[in-house]
ZAMAR-973666 format. One record per residue: residue number from 1; residue in three letters; x, y, z of N, C-alpha, C, O in turn. Coordinates in steps of 0.001 Angstrom, whole numbers, plus 500000, padded with zeros to 6 digits. Layout:
BEGIN
NODE   seq   type   n.east   n.north     n.up   ca.east   ca.north    ca.up   c.east   c.north     c.up   o.east   o.north     o.up
NODE   NUM    ALA        X         Y        Z         X          Y        Z        X         Y        Z        X         Y        Z
...
***
This chain:
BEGIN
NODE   seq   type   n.east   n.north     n.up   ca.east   ca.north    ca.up   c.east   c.north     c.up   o.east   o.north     o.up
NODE     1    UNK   662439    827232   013575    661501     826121   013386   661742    825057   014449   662829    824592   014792
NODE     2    UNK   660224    824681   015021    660694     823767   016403   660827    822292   016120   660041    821743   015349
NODE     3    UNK   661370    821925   016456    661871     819855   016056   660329    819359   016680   659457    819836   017406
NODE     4    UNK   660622    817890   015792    659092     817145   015995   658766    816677   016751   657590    816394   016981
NODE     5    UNK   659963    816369   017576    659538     815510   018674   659166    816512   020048   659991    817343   020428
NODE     6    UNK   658328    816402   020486    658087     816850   022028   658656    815975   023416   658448    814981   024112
NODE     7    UNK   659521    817146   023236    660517     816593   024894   659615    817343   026425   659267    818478   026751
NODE     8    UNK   659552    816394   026846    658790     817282   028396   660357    817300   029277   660213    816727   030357
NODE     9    UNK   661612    817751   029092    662239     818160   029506   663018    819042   028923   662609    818827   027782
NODE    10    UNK   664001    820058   028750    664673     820893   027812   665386    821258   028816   664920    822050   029635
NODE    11    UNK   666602    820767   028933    667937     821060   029858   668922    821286   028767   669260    820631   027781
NODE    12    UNK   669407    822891   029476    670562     823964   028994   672067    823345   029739   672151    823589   030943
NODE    13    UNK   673032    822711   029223    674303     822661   029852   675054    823416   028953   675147    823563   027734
NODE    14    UNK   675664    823931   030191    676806     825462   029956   678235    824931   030148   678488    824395   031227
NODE    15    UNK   679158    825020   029250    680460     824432   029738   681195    825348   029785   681053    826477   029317
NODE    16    UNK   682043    824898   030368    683897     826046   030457   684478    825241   029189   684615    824017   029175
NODE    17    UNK   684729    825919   028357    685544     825409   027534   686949    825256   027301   687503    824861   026275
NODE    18    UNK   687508    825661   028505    688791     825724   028467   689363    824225   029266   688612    823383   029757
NODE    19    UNK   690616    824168   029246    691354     822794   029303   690631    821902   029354   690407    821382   028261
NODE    20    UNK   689892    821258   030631    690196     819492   030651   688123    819501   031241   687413    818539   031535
NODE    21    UNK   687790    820960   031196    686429     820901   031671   685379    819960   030989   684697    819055   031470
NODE    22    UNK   685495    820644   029244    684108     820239   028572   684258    818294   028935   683195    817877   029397
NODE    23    UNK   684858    817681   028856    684856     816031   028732   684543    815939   030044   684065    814808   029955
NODE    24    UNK   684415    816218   031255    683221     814743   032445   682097    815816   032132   680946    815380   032134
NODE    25    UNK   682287    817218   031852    680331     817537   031830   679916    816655   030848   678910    816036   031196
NODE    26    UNK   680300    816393   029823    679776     815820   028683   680040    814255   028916   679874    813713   027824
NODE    27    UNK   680349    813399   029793    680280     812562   029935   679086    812035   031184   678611    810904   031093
NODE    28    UNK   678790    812705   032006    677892     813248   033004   676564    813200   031806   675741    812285   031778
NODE    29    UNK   676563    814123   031060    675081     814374   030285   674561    813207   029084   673429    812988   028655
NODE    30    UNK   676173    812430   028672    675825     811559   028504   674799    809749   029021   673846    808996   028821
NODE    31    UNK   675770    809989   029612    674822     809218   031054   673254    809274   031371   672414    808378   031292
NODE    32    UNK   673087    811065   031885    671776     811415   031911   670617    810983   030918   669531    810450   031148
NODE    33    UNK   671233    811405   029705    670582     811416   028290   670161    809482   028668   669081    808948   028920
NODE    34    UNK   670877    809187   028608    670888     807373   028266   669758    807182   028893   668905    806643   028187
NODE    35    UNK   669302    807532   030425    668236     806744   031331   667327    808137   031226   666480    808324   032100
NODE    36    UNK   667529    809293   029963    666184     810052   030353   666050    810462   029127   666540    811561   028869
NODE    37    UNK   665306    809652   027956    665058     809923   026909   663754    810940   026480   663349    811316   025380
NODE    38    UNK   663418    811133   027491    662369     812042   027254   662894    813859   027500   662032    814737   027460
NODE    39    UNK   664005    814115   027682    664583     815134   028002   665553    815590   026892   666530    814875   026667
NODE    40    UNK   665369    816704   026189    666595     817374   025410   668021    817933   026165   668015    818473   027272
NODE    41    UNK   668791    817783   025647    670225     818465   026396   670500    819324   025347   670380    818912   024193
NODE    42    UNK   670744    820111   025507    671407     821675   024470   672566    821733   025251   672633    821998   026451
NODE    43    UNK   673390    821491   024551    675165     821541   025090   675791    823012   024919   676395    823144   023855
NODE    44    UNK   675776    823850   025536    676998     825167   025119   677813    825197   025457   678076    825068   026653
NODE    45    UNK   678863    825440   024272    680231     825885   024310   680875    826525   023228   680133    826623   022250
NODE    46    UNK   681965    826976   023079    683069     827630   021755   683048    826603   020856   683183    825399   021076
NODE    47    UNK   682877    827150   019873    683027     826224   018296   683928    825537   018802   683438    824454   019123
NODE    48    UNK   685542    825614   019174    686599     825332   019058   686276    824195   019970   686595    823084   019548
NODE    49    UNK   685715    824260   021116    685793     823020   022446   684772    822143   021542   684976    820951   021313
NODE    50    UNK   683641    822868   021048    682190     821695   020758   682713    820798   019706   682171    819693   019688
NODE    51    UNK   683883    821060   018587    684375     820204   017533   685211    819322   018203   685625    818318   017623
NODE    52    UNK   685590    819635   019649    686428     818423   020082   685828    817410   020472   686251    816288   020192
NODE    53    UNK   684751    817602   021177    683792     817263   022165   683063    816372   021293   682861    815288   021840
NODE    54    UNK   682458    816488   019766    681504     816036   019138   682145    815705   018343   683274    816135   018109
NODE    55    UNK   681313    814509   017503    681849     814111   015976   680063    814163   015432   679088    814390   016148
NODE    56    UNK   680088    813896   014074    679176     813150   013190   678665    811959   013788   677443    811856   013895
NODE    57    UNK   679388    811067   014185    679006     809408   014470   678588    809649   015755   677761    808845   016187
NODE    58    UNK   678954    810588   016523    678112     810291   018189   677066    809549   018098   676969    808742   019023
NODE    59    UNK   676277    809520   017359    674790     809505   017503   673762    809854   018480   672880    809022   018690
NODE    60    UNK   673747    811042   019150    672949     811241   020287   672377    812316   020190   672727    813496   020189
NODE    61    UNK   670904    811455   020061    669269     811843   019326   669108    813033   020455   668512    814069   020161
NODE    62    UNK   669530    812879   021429    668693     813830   022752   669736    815143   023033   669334    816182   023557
NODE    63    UNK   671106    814933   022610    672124     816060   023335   672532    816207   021693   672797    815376   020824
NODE    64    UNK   672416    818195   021718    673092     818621   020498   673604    820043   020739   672836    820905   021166
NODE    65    UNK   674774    820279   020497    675955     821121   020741   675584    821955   019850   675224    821848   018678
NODE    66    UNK   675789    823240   020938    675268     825126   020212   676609    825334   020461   677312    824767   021297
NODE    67    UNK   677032    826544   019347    678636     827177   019744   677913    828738   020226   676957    829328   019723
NODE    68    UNK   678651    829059   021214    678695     830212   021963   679951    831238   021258   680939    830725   020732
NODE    69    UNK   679842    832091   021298    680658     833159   021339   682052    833297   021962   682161    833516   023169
NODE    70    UNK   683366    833145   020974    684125     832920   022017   684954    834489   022761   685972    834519   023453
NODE    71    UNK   684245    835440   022392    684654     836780   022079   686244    837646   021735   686759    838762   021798
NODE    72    UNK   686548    836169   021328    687654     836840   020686   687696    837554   019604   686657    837446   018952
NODE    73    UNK   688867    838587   018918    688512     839628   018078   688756    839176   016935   689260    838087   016657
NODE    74    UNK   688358    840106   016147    688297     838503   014602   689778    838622   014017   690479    839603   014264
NODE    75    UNK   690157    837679   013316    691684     837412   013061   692799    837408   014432   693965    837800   014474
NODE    76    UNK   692144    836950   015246    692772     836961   016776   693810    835595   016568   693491    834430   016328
NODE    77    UNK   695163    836196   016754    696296     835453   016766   696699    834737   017866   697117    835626   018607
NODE    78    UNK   696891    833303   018657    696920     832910   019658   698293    832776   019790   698885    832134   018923
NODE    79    UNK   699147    833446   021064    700035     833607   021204   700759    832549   022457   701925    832631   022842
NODE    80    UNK   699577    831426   023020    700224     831035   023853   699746    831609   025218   700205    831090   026235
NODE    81    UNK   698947    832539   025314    698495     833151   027170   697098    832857   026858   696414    833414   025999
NODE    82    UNK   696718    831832   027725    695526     831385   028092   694645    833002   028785   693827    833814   028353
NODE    83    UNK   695237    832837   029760    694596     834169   030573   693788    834891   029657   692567    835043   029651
NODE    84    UNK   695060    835504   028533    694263     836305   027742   692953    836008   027157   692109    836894   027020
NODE    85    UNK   692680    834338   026679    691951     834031   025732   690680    833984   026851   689553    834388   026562
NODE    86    UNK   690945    833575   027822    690364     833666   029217   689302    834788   029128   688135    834918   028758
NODE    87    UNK   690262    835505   029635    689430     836941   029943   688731    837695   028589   688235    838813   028727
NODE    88    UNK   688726    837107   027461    688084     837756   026494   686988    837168   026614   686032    837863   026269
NODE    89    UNK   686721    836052   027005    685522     834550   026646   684390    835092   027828   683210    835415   027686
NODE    90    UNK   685342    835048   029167    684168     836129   030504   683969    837318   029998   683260    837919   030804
NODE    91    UNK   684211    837985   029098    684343     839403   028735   682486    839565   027840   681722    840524   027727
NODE    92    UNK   682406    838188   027406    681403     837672   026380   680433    837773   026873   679465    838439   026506
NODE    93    UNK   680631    836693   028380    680210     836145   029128   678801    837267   029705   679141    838437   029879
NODE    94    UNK   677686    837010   029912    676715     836027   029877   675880    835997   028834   674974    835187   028639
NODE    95    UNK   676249    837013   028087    675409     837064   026789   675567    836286   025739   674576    835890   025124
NODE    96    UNK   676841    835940   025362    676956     834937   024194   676021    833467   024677   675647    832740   023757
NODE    97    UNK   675717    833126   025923    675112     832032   026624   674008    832635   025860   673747    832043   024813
NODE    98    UNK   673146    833895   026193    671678     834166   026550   671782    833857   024770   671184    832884   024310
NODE    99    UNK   672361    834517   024120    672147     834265   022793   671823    832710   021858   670938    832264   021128
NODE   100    UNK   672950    832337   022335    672909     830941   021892   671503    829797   022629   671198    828710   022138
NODE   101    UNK   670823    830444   023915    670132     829448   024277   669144    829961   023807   668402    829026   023503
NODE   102    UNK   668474    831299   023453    667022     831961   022736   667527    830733   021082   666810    829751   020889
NODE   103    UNK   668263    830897   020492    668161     829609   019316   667799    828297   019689   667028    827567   019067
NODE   104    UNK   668374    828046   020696    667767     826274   021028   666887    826049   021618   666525    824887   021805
NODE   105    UNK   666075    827384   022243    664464     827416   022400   663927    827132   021175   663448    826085   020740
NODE   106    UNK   664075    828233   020667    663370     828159   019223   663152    826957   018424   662124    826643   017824
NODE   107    UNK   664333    826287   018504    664756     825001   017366   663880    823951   018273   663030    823472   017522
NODE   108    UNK   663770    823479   019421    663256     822611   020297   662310    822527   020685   661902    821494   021216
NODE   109    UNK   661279    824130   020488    660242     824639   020849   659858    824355   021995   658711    823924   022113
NODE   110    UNK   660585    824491   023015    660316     824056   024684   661243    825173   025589   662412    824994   025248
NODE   111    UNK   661180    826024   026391    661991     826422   027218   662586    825957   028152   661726    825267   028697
NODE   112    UNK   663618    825849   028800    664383     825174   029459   663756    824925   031114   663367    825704   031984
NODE   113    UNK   663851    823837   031053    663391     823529   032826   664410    823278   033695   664014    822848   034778
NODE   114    UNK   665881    823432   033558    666961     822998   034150   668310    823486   033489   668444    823477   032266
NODE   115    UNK   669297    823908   034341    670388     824304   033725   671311    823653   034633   671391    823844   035846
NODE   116    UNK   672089    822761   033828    673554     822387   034345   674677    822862   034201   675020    822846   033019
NODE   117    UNK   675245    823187   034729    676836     824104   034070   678247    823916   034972   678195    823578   036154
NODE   118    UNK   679353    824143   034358    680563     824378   035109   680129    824884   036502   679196    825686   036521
NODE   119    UNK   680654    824539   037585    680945     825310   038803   681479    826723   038518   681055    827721   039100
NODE   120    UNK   682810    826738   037219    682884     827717   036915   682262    828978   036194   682598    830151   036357
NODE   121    UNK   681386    828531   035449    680459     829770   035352   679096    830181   036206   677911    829888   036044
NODE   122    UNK   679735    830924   037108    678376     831538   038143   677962    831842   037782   676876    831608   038311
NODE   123    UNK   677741    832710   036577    676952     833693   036287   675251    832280   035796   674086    832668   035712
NODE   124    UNK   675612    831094   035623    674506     830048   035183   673453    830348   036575   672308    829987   036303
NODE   125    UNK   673579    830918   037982    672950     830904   039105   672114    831516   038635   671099    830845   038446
NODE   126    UNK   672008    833165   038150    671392     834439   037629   670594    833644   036947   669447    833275   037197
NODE   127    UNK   671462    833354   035855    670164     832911   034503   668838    831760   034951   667684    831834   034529
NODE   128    UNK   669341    830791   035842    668466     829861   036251   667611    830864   037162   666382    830840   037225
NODE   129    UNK   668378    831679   037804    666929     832477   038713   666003    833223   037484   664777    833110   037478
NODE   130    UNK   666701    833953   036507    666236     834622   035660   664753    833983   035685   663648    834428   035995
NODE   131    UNK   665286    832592   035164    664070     831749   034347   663086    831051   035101   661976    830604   034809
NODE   132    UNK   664007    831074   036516    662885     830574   037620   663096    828790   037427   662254    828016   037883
NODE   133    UNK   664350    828301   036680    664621     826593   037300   665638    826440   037950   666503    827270   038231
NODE   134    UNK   665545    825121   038268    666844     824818   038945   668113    824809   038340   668340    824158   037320
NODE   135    UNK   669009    825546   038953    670779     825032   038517   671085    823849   039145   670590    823472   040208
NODE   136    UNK   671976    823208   038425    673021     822146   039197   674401    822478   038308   674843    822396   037162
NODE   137    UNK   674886    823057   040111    676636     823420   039400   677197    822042   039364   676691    821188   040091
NODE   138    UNK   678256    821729   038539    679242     820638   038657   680265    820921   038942   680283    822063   038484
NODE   139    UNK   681057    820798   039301    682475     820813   040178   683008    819713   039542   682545    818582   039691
NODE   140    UNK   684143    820027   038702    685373     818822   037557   686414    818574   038633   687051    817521   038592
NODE   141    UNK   686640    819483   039613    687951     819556   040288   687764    818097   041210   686912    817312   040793
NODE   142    UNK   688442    817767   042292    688215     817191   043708   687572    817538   044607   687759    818670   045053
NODE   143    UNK   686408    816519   045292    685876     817303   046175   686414    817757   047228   685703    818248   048104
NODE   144    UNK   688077    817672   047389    688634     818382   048357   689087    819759   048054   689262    820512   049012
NODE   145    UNK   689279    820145   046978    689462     821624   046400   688386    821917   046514   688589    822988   047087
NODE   146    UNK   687025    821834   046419    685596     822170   046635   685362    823175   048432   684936    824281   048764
NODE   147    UNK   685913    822016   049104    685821     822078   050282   686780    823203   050744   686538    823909   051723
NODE   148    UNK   687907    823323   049958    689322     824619   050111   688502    825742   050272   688478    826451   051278
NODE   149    UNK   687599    825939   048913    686917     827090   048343   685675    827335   049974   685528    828314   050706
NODE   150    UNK   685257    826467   049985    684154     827358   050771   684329    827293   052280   683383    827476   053046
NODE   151    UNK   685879    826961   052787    686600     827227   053861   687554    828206   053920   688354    828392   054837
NODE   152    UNK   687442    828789   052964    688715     829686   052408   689141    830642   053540   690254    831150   053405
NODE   153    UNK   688230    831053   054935    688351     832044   055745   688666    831131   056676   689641    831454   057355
NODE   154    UNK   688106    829963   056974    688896     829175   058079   690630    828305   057242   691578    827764   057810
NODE   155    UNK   690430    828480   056143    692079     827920   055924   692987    828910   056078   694156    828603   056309
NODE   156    UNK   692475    830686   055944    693238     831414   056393   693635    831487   057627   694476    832249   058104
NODE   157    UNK   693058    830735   058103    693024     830993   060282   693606    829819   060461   694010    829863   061623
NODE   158    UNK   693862    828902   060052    694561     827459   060708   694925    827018   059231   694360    826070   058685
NODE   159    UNK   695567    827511   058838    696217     826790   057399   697380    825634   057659   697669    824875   056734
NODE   160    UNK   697816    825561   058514    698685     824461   059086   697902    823028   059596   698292    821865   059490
NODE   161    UNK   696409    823672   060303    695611     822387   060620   694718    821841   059707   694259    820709   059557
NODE   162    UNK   694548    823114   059013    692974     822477   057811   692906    821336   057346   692021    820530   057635
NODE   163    UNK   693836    821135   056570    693865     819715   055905   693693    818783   056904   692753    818050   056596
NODE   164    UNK   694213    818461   058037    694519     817359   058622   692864    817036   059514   692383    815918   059701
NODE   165    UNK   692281    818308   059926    691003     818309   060221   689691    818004   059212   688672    817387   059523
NODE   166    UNK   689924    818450   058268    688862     818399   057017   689181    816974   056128   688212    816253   055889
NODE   167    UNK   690256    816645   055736    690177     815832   054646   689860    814033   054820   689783    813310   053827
NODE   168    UNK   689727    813595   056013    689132     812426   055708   687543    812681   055764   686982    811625   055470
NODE   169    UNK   686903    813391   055953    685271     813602   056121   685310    814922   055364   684901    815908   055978
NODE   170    UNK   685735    815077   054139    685274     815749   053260   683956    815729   052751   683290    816750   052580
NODE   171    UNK   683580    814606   052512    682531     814083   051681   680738    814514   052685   679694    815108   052415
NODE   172    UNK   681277    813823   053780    680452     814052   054853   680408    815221   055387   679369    815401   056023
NODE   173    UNK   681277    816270   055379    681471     817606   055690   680600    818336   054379   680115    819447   054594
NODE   174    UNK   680447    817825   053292    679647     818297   051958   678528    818360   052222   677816    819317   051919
NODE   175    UNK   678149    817347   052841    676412     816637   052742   676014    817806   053805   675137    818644   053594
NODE   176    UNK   676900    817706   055118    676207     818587   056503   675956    820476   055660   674916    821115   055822
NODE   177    UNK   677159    820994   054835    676743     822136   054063   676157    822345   053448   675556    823419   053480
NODE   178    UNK   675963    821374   052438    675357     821110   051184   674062    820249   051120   674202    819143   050599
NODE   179    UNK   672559    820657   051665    671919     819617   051906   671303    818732   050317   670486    817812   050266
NODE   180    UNK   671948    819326   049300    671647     818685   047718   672839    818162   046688   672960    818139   045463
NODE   181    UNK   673760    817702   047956    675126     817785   047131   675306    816560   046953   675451    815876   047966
NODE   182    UNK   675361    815773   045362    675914     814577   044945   677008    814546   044503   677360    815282   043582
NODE   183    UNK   677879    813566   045149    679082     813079   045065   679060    811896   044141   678580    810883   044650
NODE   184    UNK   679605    811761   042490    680084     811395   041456   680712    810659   040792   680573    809629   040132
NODE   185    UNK   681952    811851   041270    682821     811516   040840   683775    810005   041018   683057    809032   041249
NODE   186    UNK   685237    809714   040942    685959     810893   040145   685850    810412   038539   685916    809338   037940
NODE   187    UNK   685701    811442   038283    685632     811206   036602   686664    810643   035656   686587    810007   034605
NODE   188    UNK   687676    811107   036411    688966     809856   036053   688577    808159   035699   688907    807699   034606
NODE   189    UNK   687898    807351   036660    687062     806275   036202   685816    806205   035703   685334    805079   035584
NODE   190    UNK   684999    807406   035292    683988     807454   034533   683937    808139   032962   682962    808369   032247
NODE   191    UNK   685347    808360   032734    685186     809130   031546   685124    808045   029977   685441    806855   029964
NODE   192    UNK   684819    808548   029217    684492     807010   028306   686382    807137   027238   686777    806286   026442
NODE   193    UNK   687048    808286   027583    688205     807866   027162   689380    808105   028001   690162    809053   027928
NODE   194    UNK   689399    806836   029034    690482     807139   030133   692065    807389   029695   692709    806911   028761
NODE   195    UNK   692364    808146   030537    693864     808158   030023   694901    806563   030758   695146    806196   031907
NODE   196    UNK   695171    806133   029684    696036     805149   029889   697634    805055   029158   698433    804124   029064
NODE   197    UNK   697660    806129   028817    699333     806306   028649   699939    806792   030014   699300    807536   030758
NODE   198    UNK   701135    806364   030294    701995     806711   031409   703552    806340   030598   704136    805271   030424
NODE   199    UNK   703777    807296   030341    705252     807477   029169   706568    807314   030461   707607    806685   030258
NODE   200    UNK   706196    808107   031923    707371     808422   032784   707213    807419   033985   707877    807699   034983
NODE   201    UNK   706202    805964   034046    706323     805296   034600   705432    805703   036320   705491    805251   037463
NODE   202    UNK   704760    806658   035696    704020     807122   037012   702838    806592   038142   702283    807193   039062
NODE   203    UNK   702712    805114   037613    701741     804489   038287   702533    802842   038968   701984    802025   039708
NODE   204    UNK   703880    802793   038420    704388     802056   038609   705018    802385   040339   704799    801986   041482
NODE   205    UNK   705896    803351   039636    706072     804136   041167   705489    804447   042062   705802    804122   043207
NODE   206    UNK   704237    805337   041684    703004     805044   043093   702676    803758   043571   702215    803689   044710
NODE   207    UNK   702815    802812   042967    702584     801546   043627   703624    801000   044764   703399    800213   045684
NODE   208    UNK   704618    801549   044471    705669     801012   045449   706077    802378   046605   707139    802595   047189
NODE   209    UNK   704812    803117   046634    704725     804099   047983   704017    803649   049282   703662    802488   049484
NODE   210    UNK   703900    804359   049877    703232     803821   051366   701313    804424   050619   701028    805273   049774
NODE   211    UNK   700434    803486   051450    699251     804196   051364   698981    805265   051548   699795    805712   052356
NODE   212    UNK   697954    806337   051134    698010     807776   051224   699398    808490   051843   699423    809009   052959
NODE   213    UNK   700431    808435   051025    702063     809194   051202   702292    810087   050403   703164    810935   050595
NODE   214    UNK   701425    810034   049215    702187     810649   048176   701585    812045   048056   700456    812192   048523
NODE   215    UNK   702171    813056   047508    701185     814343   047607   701447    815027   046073   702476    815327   045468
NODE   216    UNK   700287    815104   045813    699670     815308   044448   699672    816483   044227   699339    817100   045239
NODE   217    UNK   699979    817391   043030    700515     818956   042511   699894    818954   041312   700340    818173   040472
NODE   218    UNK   698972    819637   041025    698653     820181   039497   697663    821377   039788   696799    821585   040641
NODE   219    UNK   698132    822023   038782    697843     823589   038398   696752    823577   037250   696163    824635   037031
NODE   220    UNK   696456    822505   036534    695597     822232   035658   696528    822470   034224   697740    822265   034296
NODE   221    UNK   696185    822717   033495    696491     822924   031905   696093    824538   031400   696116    824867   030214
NODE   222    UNK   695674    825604   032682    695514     826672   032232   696298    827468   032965   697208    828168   032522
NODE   223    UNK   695869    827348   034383    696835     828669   034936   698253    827632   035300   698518    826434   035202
NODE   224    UNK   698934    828852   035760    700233     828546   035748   700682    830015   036867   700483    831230   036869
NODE   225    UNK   701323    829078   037659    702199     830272   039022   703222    830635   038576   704030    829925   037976
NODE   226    UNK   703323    831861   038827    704334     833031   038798   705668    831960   039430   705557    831053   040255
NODE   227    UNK   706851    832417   038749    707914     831319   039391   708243    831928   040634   708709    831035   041342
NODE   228    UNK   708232    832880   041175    708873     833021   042634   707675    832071   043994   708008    831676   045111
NODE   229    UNK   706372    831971   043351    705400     831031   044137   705849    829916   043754   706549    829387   044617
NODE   230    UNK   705694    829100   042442    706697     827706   042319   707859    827561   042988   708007    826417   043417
NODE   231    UNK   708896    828447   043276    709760     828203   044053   709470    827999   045166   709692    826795   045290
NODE   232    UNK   709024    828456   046327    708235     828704   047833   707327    827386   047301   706430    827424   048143
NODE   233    UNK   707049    826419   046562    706213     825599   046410   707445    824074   046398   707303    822989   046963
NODE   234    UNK   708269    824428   045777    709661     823232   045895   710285    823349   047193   710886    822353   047596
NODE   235    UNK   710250    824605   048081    710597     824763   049743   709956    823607   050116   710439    822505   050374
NODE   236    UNK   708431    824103   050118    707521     823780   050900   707963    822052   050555   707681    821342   051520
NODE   237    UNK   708306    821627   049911    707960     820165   048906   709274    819407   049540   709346    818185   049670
NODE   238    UNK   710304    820346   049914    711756     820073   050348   711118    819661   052136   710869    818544   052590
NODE   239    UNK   711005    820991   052812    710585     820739   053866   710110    819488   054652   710705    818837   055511
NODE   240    UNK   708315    819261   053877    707823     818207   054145   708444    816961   054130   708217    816308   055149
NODE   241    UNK   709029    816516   053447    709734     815175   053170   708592    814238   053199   708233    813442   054068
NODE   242    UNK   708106    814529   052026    707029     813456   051226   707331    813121   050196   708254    813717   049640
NODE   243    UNK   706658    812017   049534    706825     811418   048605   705473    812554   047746   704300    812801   048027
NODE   244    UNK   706644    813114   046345    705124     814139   045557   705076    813511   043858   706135    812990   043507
NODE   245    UNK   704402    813521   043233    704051     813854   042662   703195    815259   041685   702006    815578   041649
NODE   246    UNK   704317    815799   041041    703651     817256   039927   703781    817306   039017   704839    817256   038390
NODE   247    UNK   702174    817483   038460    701914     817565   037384   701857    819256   036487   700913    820046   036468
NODE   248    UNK   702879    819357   035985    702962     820925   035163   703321    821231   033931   704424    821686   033631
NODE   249    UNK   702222    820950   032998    702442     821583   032042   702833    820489   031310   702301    819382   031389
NODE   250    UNK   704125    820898   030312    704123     820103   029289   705528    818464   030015   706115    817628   029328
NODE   251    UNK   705560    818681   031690    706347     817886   031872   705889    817273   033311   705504    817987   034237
NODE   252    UNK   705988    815756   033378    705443     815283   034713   707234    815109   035615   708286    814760   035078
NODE   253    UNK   706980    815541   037248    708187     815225   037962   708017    814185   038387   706792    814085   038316
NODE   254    UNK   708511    812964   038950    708431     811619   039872   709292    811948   040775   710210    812742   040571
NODE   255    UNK   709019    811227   042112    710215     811057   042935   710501    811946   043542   711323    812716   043045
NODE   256    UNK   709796    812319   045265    710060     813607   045765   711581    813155   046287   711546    812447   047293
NODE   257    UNK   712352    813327   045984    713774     812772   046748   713847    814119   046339   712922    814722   045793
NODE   258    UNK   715418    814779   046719    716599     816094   046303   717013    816137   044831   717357    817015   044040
NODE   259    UNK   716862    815033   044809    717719     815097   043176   716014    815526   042522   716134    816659   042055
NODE   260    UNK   715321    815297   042434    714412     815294   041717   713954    816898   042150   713639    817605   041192
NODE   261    UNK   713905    817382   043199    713935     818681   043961   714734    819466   043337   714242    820579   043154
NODE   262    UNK   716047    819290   042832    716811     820256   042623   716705    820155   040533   717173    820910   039681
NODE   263    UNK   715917    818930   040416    715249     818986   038757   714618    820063   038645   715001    820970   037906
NODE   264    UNK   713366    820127   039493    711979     820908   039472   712717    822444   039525   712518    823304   038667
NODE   265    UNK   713493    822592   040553    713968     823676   040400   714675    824632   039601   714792    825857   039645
NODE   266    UNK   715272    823398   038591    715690     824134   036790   714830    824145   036586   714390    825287   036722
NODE   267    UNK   714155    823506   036290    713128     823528   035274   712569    824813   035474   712564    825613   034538
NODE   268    UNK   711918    825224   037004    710923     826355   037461   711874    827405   036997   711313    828320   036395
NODE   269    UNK   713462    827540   037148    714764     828960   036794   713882    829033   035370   713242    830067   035179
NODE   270    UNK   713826    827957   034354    714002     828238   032907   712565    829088   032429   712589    829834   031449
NODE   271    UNK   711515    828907   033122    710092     829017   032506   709809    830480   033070   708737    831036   032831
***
C-alpha cells in the first residue's frame, strides 16, 4: 500500500553496515532531507546497523530505514571475525538490496530517481544503470585514501614519491579526474554526535607537535593486518622518525619516540 503523500523524488541510500560507515551517510541524508522536503530517502541496511542508526524520536517524515538481509545463517554465533560476517553480507549482496527496495517502491508508490550508497558497495553502479538513474558513490574514508585507490598503478611505480607529489593538491587532482566530484567532508566536524572523549590525552599532545608532523595510522574497526605486516609497519614507523599517531583496535598509541615503538611492538607479539 502506497503512502499519501506524493514525493516527486524517491532516493534509495544503500549503506555498508559495518563499523563506522552507516553514521556520515546518514548524517549526509540528513542534511539533504532538511533543504529537500519534497524527496523520500529509503535508508538500507542490516536490522542490526538500522537499530543503531534510528530511534522512535528521530522524527524524520522524509528518511525511513528498510533492513536488508544480513545473510547470515540463522542461529549464527558471532565469534569475533568480522571478515567472516563480512563475506556472508557480500555473499547476500545484491539481492537482499533488490529485495528490500521492490518493498519501498511499493510502500512510497514512486520508483526511485537516484541512488546514493557506500563507495563500498559497487555493485549500487549496476543497479542505478539497471534503473537508468543516477548513482552518487560516497567515500567515508579521506580524500587522500580515495586518491591511493585510483593511483594504485602509479603508487606501485613511485611508491617512495607518491605521497609527496599527490598530497597537497589532492582535492584539485579530484576535480581534474573527477569532473562531478564534491568534496564534503570531513565528517569528523559534520557528524551530529562528535566524538569528544580523549581518555589518552590525544589532542593535547598533537597540539604541542610541529604543523603537518604527525603521521596518522588506522586500519578502521574492521580489518586488521596480519602481524608480520604490523611489524614491517613499526620498521617503517622506526625508520622515518616522525611524530605518529595509531589508531588500532581496542587501544590508541601516542608518542612516536622508541619507547613507545618498542610498546606497539608487544602489543603487535601478543595479538
Amino acid at each position: 500500500m502506497s503512502e499519501a503523500r506524493n514525493y516527486l523524488k524517491h532516493i534509495a541510500v544503500l549503506a555498508f553496515p559495518m563499523a563506522t560507515h552507516g553514521p556520515p551517510l546518514l548524517s549526509l541524508v540528513r542534511r539533504l532531507s532538511a533543504s529537500a522536503s519534497y524527496a523520500k530517502f529509503s535508508f538500507f541496511s542490516t536490522k542490526e546497523s538500522n537499530s543503531k542508526l534510528f530511534s522512535e524520536e528521530d522524527g524524520l517524515e522524509n528518511i525511513k530505514p528498510y533492513n536488508v538481509n544480513d545473510g547470515l545463517p540463522e542461529n549464527y554465533n558471532f565469534a569475533g571475525n568480522h571478515d567472516e560476517v563480512m563475506d556472508y553480507f557480500f555473499k547476500a549482496t545484491p539481492g537482499n538490496f533488490k529485495q528490500a527496495m521492490e518493498v519501498a517502491v511499493e510502500e512510497v508508490g514512486k520508483d526511485f530517481t537516484c541512488i546514493i550508497s557506500d563507495a563500498f558497495l559497487w555493485f549500487a553502479a549496476d543497479l542505478a544503470r539497471e534503473l537508468h538513474i543516477t548513482w552518487v558513490p560516497l567515500w567515508t574514508s579521506s580524500s587522500r585514501s580515495l586518491l591511493l585507490v585510483l593511483e594504485t598503478d602509479l603508487v606501485h611505480q613511485k611508491m617512495r614519491s607518491i605521497i609527496n607529489e599527490l598530497d597537497p593538491d589532492a582535492v584539485n587532482l579530484f576535480k581534474s579526474r573527477l569532473p562531478k566530484f564534491l568534496h564534503i567532508g570531513p565528517f569528523v566536524l559534520t557528524s551530529p554526535d562528535p566524538f569528544t572523549s580523549d581518555p589518552h590525552g590525544c589532542l593535547e599532545w598533537l597540539d604541542k607537535q610541529k604543523h603537518e608532523s604527525v603521521v596518522y595510522i588506522s586500519f578502521g574497526s574492521v580489518i586488521t593486518l596480519p602481524p608480520q605486516e604490523l611489524a614491517e609497519l613499526v620498521e617503517a614507523l622506526k625508520e622515518c622518525k616522525l611524530p605518529f599517531l595509531c589508531l588500532k583496535l581496542q587501544y590508541v598509541v601516542l608518542h612516536g619516540d622508541r619507547l613507545v615503538l618498542k610498546d606497539l611492538r608487544t602489543r603487535l607479539g601478543s595479538t
